[in-house]
C-alpha positions as CSV (number, residue, x, y, z in Angstrom):
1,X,10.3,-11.9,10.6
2,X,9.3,-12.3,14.1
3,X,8.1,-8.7,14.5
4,X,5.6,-9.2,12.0
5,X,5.0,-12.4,12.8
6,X,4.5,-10.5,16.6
7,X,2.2,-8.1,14.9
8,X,0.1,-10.2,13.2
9,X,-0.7,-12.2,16.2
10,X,-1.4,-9.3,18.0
11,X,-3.8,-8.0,15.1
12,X,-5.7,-11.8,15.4
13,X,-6.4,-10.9,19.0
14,X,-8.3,-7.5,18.4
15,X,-11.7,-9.4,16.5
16,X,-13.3,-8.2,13.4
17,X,-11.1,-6.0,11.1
18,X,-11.7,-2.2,11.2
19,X,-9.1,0.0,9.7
20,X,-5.2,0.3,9.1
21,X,-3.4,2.7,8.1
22,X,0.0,3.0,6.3
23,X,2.8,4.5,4.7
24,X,6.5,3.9,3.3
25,X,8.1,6.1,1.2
26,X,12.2,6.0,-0.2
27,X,14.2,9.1,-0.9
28,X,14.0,10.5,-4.5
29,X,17.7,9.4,-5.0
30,X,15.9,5.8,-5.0
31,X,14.5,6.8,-8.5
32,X,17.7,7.1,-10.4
33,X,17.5,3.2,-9.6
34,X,14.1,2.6,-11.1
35,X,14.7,4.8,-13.7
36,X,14.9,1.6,-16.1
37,X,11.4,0.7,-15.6
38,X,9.6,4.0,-14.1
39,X,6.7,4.6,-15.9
40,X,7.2,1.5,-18.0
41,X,6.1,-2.1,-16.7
42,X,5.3,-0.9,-12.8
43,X,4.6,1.9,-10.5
44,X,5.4,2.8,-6.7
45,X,2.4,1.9,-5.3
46,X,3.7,-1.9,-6.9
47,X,6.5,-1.5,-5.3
48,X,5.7,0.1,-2.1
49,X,2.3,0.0,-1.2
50,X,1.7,-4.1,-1.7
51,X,4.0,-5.2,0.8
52,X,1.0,-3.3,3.5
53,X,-1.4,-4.7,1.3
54,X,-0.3,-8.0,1.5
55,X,0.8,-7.9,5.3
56,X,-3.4,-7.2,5.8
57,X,-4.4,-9.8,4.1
58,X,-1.8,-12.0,6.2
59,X,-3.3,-10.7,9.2
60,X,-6.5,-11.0,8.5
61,X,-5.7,-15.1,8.1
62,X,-9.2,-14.9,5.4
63,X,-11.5,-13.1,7.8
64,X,-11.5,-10.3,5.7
65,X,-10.8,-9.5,2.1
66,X,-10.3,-6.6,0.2
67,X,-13.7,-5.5,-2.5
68,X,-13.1,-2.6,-3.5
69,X,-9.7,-0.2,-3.8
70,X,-9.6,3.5,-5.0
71,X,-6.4,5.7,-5.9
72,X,-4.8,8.7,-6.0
73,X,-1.9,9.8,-7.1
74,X,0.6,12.7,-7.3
75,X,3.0,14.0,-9.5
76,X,6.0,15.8,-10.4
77,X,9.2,15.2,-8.4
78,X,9.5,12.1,-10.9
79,X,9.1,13.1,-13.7
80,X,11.1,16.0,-13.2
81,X,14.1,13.8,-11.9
82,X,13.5,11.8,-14.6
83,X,13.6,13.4,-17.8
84,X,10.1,13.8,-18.1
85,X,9.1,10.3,-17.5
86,X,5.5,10.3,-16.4
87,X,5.0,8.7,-13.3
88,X,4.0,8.9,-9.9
89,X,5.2,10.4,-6.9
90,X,2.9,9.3,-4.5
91,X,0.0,6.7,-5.1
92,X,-2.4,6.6,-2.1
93,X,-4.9,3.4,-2.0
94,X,-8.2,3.7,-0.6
95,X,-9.1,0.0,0.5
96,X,-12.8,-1.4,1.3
97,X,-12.2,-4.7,3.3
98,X,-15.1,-7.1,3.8
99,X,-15.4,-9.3,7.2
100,X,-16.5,-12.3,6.2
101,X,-17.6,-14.2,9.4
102,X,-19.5,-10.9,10.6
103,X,-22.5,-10.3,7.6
104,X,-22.2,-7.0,6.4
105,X,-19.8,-4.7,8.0
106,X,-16.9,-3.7,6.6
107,X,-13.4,-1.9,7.4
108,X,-10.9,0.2,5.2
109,X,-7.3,0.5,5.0
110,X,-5.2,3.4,3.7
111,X,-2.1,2.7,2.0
112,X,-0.1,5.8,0.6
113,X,3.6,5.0,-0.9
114,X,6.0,7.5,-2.6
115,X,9.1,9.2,-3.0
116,X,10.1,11.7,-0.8
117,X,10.7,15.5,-2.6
């Protein structure tokens, strides 16, 4: 997609990586969809939250990598749509990055995906 492709370069250009922030979300109808697997065999932060994962580390070309990731969740709107499946609503990612060319600093991405209420 060239406006990633765009974005990526332009990422390249700004040095060392520092911080990045995103979110994508799909409307709660989206989980009568999923409701085969919800809960089961994956989660939304799977589904939603690796594509901006991923897109970083693309970016990044191995300057950086991801050490250490921390989440959160919450609940409710799913699990009441669905029947009482338990899953997640939201699941926001707390991401350490490591530079690797520049010893010992570090950025940090946050990556929140969910369904919207």
């Amino acid at each position: 997609d060239p406006i990633y492709a765009d974005a990526r370069d332009r990422i390249a250009a700004l040095g060392d990586f520092s911080y990045f922030t995103a979110y994508m979300s799909q409307p709660k109808q989206q989980l009568d969809t999923f409701k085969a697997w919800a809960g089961k065999s994956s989660d939304i932060s799977y589904y939603l939250n690796a594509h901006h994962v991923d897109f970083c580390c693309w970016c990044t070309r191995g300057r950086a990598r991801p050490e250490r990731v921390t989440a959160l969740c919450s609940t409710g709107v799913a699990n009441a749509r669905l029947d009482g499946v338990q899953t997640e609503d939201t699941i926001t990612l707390a991401v350490q990055w490591r530079n690797r060319a520049a010893a010992n600093t570090d950025g940090n991405g946050s990556f929140a995906g969910g369904t919207v209420g």
